[in-house]
C-alpha positions in Angstrom: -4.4 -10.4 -13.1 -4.9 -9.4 -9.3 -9.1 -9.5 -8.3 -10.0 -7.6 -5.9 -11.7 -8.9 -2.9 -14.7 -7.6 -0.4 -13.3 -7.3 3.0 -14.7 -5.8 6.4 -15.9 -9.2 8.0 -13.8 -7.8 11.1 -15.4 -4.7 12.8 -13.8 -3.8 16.2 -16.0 -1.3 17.0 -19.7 -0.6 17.8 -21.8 2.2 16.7 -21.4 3.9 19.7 -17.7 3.1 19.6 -17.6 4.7 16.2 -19.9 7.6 17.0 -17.3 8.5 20.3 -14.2 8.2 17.9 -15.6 10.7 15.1 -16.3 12.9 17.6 -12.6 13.0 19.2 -11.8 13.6 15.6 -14.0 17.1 15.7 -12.9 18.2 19.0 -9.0 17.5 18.1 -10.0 19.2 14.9 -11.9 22.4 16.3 -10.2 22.6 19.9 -7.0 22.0 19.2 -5.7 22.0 15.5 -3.2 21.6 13.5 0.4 22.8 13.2 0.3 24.2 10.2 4.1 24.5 8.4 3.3 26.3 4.9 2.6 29.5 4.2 0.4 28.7 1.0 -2.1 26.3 3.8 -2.3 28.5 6.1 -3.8 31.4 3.6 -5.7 28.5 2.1 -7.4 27.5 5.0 -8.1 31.1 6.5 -9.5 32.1 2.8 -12.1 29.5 3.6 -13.2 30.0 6.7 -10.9 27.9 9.2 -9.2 29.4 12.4 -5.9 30.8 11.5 -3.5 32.3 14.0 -0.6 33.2 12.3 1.7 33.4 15.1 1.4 30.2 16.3 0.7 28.6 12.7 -2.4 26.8 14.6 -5.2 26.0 12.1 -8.3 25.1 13.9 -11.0 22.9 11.3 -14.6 23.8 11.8 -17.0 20.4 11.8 -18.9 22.2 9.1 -15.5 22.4 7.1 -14.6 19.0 7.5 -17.7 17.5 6.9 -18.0 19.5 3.8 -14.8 17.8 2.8 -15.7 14.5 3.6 -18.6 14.9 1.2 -16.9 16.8 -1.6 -13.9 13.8 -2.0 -14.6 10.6 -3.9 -16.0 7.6 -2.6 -14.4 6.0 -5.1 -10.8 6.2 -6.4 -9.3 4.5 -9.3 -5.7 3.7 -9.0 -5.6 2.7 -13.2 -2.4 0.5 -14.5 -0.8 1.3 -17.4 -2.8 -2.0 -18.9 -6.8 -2.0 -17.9 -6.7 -5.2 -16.8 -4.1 -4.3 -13.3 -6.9 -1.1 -12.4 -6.8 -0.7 -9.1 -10.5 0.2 -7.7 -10.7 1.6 -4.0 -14.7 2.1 -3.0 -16.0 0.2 0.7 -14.1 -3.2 1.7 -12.2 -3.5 -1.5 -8.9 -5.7 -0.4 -5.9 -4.3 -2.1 -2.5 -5.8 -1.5 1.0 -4.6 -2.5 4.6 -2.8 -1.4 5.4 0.1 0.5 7.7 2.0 2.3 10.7 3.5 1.6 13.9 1.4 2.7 17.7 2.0 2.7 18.9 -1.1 2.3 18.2 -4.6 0.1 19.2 -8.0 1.4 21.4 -8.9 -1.9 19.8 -11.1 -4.0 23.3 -13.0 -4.6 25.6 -12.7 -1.4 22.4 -12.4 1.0 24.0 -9.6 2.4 22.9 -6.3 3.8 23.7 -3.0 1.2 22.4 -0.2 0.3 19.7 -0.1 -2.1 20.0 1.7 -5.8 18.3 1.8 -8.9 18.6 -2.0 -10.3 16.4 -2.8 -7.0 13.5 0.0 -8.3 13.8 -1.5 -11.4 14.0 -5.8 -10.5 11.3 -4.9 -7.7 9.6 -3.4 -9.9 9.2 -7.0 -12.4 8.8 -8.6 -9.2 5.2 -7.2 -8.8 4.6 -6.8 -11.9 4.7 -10.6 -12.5 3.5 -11.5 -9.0 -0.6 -12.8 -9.0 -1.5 -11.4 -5.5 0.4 -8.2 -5.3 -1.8 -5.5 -6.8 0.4 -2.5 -7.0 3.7 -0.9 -6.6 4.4 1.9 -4.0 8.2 2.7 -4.6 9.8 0.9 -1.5 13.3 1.7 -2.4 15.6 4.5 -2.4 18.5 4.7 -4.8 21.4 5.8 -3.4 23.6 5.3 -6.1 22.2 8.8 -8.0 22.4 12.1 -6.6 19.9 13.2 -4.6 18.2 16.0 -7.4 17.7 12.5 -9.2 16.2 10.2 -6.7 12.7 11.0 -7.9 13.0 10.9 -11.3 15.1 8.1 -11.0 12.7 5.5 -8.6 9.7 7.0 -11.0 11.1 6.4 -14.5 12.1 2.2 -13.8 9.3 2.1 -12.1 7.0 3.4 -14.5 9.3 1.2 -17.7 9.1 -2.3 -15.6 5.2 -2.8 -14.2 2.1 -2.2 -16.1 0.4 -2.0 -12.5 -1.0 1.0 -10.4 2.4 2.8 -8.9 2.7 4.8 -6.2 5.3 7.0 -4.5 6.4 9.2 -1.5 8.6 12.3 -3.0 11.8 14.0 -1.4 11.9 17.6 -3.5 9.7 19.6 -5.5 11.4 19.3 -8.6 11.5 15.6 -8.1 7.6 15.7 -8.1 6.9 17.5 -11.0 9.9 16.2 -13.0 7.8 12.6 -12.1 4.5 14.1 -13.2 6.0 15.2 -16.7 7.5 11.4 -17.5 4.1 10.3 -16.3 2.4 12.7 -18.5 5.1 11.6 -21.5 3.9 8.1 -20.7 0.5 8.6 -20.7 0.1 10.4 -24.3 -0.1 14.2 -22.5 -1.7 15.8 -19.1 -5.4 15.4 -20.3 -4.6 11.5 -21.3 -3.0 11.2 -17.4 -5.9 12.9 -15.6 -8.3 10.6 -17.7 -6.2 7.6 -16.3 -3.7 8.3 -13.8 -1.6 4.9 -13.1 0.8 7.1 -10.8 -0.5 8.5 -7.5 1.7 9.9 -4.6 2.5 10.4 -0.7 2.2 13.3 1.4 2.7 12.5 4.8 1.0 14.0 7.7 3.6 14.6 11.2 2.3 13.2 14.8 0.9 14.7 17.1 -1.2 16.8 14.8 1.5 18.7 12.4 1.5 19.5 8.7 5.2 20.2 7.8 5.7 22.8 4.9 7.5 20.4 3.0 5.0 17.6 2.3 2.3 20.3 2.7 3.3 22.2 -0.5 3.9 18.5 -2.5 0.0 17.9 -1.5 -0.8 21.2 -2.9 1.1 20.9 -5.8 -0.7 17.3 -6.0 -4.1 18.3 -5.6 -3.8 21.5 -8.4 -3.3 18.4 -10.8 -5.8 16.7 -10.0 -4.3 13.5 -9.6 -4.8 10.7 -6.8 -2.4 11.1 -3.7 -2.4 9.6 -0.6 -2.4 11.6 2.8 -1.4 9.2 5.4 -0.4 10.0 8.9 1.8 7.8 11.5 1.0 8.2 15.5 3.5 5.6 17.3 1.1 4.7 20.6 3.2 5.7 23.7 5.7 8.2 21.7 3.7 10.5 19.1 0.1 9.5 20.3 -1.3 8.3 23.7 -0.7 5.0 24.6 -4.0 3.5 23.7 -5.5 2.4 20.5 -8.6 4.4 20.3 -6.4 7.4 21.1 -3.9 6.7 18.5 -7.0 5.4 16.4 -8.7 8.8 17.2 -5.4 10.9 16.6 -4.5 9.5 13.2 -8.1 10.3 12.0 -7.7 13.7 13.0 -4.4 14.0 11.2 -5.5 12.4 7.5 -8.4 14.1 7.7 -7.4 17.4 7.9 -5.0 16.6 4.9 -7.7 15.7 3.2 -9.7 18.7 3.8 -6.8 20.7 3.1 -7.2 18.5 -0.7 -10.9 19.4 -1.3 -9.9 23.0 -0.4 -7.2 23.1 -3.2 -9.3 21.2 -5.6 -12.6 19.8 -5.0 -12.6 16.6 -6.2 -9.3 15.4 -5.8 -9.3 11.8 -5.6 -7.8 11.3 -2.0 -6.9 8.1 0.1 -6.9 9.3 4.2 -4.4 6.7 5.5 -2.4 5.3 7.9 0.9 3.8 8.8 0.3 4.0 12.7 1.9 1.7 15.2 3.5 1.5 18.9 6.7 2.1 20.4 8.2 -0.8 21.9 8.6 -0.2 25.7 11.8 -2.4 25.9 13.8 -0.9 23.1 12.4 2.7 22.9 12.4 2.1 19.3 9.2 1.9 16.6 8.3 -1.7 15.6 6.4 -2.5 12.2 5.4 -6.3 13.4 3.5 -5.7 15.9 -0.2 -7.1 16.1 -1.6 -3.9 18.0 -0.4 -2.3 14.5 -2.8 -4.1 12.6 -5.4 -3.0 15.1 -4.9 0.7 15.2 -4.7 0.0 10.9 -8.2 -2.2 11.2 -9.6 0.3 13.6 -9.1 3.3 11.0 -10.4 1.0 8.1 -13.9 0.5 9.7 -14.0 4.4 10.2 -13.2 4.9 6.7 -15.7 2.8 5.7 -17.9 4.8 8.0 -17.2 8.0 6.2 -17.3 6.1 2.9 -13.6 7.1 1.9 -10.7 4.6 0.6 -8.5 4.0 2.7 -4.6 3.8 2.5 -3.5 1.5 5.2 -0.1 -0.5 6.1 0.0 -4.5 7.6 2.1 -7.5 6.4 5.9 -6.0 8.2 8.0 -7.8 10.1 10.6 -7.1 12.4 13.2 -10.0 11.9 16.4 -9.5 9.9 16.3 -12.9 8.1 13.7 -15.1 6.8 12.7 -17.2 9.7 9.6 -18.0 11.4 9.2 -14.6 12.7 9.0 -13.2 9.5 6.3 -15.6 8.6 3.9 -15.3 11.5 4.4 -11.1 11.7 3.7 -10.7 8.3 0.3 -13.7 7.5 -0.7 -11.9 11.1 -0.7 -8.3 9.6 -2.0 -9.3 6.6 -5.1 -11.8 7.4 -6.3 -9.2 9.8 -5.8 -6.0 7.6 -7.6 -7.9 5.0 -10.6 -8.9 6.7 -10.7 -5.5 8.1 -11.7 -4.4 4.5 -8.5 -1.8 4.0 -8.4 -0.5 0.6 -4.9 -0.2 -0.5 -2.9 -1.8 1.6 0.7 -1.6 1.1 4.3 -2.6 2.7 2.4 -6.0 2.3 5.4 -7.6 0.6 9.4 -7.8 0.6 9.6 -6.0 4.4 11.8 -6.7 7.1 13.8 -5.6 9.9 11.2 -2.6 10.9 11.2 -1.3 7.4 14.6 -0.8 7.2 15.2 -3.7 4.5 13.9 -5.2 1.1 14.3 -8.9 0.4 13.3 -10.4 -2.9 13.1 -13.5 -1.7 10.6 -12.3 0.9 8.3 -10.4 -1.8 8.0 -13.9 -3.1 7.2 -15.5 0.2 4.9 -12.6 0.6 2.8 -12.9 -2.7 1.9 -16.8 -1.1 1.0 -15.3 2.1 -1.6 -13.2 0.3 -2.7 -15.5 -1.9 -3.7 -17.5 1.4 -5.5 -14.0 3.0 -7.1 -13.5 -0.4 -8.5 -17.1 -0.2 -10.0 -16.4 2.6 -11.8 -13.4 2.1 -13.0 -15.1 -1.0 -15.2 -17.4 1.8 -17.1 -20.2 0.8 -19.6 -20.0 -2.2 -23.1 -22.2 -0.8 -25.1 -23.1 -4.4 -26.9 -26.3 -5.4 -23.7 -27.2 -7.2 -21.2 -26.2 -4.4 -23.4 -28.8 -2.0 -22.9 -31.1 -4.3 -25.9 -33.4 -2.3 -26.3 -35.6 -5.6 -22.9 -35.9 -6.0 -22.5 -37.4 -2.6 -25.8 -39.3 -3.4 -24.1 -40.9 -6.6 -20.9 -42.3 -5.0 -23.0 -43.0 -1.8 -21.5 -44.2 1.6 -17.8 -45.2 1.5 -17.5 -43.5 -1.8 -14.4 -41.9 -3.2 -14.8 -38.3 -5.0 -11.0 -38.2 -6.4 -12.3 -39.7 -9.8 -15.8 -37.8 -9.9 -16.1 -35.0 -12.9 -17.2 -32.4 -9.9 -13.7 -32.6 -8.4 -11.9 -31.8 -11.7 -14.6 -29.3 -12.5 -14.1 -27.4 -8.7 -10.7 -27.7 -7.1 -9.1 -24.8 -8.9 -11.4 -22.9 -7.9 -11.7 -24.2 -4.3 -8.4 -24.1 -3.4 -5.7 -22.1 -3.2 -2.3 -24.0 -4.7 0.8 -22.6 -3.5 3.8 -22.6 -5.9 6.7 -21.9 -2.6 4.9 -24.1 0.2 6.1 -27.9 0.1 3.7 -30.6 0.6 5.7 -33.3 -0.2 6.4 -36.4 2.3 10.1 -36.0 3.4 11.0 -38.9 0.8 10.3 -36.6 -2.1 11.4 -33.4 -0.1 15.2 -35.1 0.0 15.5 -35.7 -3.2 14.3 -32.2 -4.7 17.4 -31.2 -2.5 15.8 -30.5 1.3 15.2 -27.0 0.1 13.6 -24.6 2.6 10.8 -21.7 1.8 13.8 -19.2 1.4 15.7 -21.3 -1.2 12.4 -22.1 -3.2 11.3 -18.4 -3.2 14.6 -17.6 -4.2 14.4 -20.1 -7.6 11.1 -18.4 -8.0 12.6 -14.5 -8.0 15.6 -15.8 -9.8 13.3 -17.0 -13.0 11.4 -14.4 -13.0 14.4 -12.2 -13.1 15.6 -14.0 -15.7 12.7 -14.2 -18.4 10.4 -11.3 -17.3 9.8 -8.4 -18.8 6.9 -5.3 -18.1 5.3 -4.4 -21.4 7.5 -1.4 -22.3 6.7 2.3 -22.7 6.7 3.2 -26.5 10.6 3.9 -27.4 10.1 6.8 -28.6 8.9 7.9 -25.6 11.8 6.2 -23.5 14.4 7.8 -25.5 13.0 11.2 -25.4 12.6 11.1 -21.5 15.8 10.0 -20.9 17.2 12.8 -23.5 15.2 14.9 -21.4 16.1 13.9 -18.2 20.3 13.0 -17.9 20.1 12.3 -14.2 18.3 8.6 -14.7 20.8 6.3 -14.6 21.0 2.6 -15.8 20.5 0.7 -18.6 17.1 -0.5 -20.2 16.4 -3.7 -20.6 15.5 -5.3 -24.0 
């Protein structure tokens, strides 16, 4: 069972700081606007009191209209799992850790080899996490290419939904796709009502940089938000492409982004449990290209997370990428970088945390593996040090006395699971011992680790009743079940 931990010992800003960023947010809000794509926002906004022009599809959001918002969505938002124990809770600094992203291609868990990914990967990726300690949820990281497109969603829903019992989350490519992926959920869940009461799947809907709500992800929110269920409403500024080259720009222009998607949420349905977000980061000057492993990433992420904690909303946020194609120590630093700092910034739900390399292009099992230790490291950390009577330990140390030895002493035994995190991939052996387990390297040890899991795993299934009558139901999903 993943625990939740309190975050937010990192704080990059001041109140002043903070005070000048929310109100860049309002003047980008009620001076400039948004591009608003779809028809339905547009006469959803000017119904209630926003600045429509029609022409230009600008939507300019009052203060009073987005504070309102702000106010009307939860401060809390419960991500449930299909078993209690794997809830998900998102309220102030509560660290949550998981996958993300939506990739093209695996790194073959056999050959090693770049491919394109399909619907085994939803499916193994899936057991991965759901038998991995420190990786608390699934967002669907994978796209299968081996079904037809009219199928994708249904497809990365349906093995994701029959191989983790934990919160799962998802971006969505068509409309039918979405509510062909809210019906299996609702199958799943007993009926709509049952769903509503505990949702275990939430979803994506991206905002565009700079300042654009395309109609396509604008009328998946909609649809979203008329359900009531939990969605995510990220944006994405790159810092010297999309945004302003500077952090408290980008900072300032991804606020003004995911908030207007979630005022466009409280609009729809008051209520709607919402996660403002962000998957901001810079374009590299060299290469012109975007990079996911950058540190000043995990700032402009950190940066948003202490505003969202100023405006007491969860907070959807990205750290723990890398940019390297292979599992060296590039991979390693990137991604325990991203992740230490996102975590002490007190994040919510923080995904593309685990398996991600080569700018998000590419799953590796191995990596998710690698990943789950990093975390378990970060989570360690934000767990601090407990100070009590007992933790001091004074007549301990007064029992053994100088030159003492506390190996054999009861407090030891009764403490050091609790003190300190044991790894299960990192080797601490001398190099004697090393040799003769075979000189095996992170990657080969993680992959053992996936391998096993792969083998003997399996999610508490879906009733079969249920399985057989979604997948009468719905042709497209391809693949066999496992047993």
């Amino acid at each position: 069972m993943y625990s939740a931990l309190e975050g937010g010992q990192l704080r990059l800003f001041n109140d002043s700081e903070v005070n000048a960023i929310h109100s860049g947010v309002v003047r980008l809000l009620e001076e400039v606007g948004m591009k608003v794509k779809s028809r339905q926002a547009l006469e959803i906004f000017e119904r209630s009191g926003a600045v429509v022009d029609p022409v230009s599809e600008i939507v300019k959001i009052p203060q009073t209209m987005l504070a309102k918002a702000i106010k009307t969505a939860p401060s809390k938002v419960i991500i449930h799992g299909r078993e209690e124990k794997n809830d998900a809770v998102l309220e102030k600094s509560r660290v949550h850790f998981g996958t993300g992203g939506t990739v093209m291609y695996a790194l073959d868990f056999k050959s090693g080899e770049r491919r394109t990914t399909n619907t085994q990967d939803v499916r193994d990726l899936a057991r991965l996490v759901d038998a991995l300690e420190n990786i608390a949820f699934y967002v669907i990281h994978t796209y299968p290419a081996d079904v037809a497109e009219k199928d994708v969603d249904v497809n990365r829903f349906y093995w994701a939904l029959t191989n983790t019992t934990k919160p799962i989350m998802g971006g969505m490519y068509t409309m039918q796709g979405l509510r062909e992926a809210i019906k299996i959920s609702e199958m799943v869940a007993g009926g709509a009502d049952k769903l509503r009461e505990r949702p275990f799947v939430s979803f994506i809907t991206l905002m565009v940089s700079p300042l654009v709500m395309d109609w396509h992800y604008t009328d998946f929110l909609i649809e979203v938000a008329k359900k009531g269920l939990p969605l995510a409403v990220p944006s994405e500024p790159l810092a010297g492409a999309t945004s302003p080259v500077t952090l408290a720009a980008t900072i300032t222009t991804n606020l003004a982004e995911t908030l207007a998607g979630l005022t466009l949420t409280q609009l729809v349905n008051p209520g709607t449990p919402t996660l403002i977000g962000t998957t901001s980061s810079i374009m590299d000057m060299k290469t012109g290209t975007y990079v996911a492993g950058a540190i000043e990433s995990s700032l402009i992420n950190a940066g948003i997370a202490q505003m969202a904690q100023h405006y007491d909303l969860p907070l959807y946020a990205t750290g723990g990428q890398s940019d390297s194609k292979v599992h060296d120590a590039q991979a390693g630093y990137e991604s325990a970088a991203q992740a230490m700092t996102l975590g002490l910034s007190g994040a919510n739900w923080i995904h593309d945390a685990a398996g991600l390399l080569e700018c998000c292009t590419t799953v590796s099992y191995e990596k998710t593996v690698i990943d789950n230790e990093i975390l378990g490291n970060v989570l360690r950390v934000l767990r601090g040090v407990e100070v009590t009577e007992d933790t001091l330990a004074i007549e301990v140390i007064r029992k053994e006395g100088p030159a003492g030895n506390f190996l054999a002493n009861p407090h030891t035994a009764e403490h050091f699971r609790s003190e300190f995190f044991i790894p299960k991939i990192s080797d601490r052996w001398n190099r004697i011992t090393w040799k003769e387990n075979g000189s095996l390297d992170a990657h080969a040890r993680a992959h053992m680790m996936a391998e096993k899991i792969l083998e003997i795993h399996r999610a508490t299934p879906i009733d079969p009743k249920t399985r057989n009558e979604i997948r009468r139901m719905f042709p497209g999903i391809r693949g066999e079940d496992l047993e």
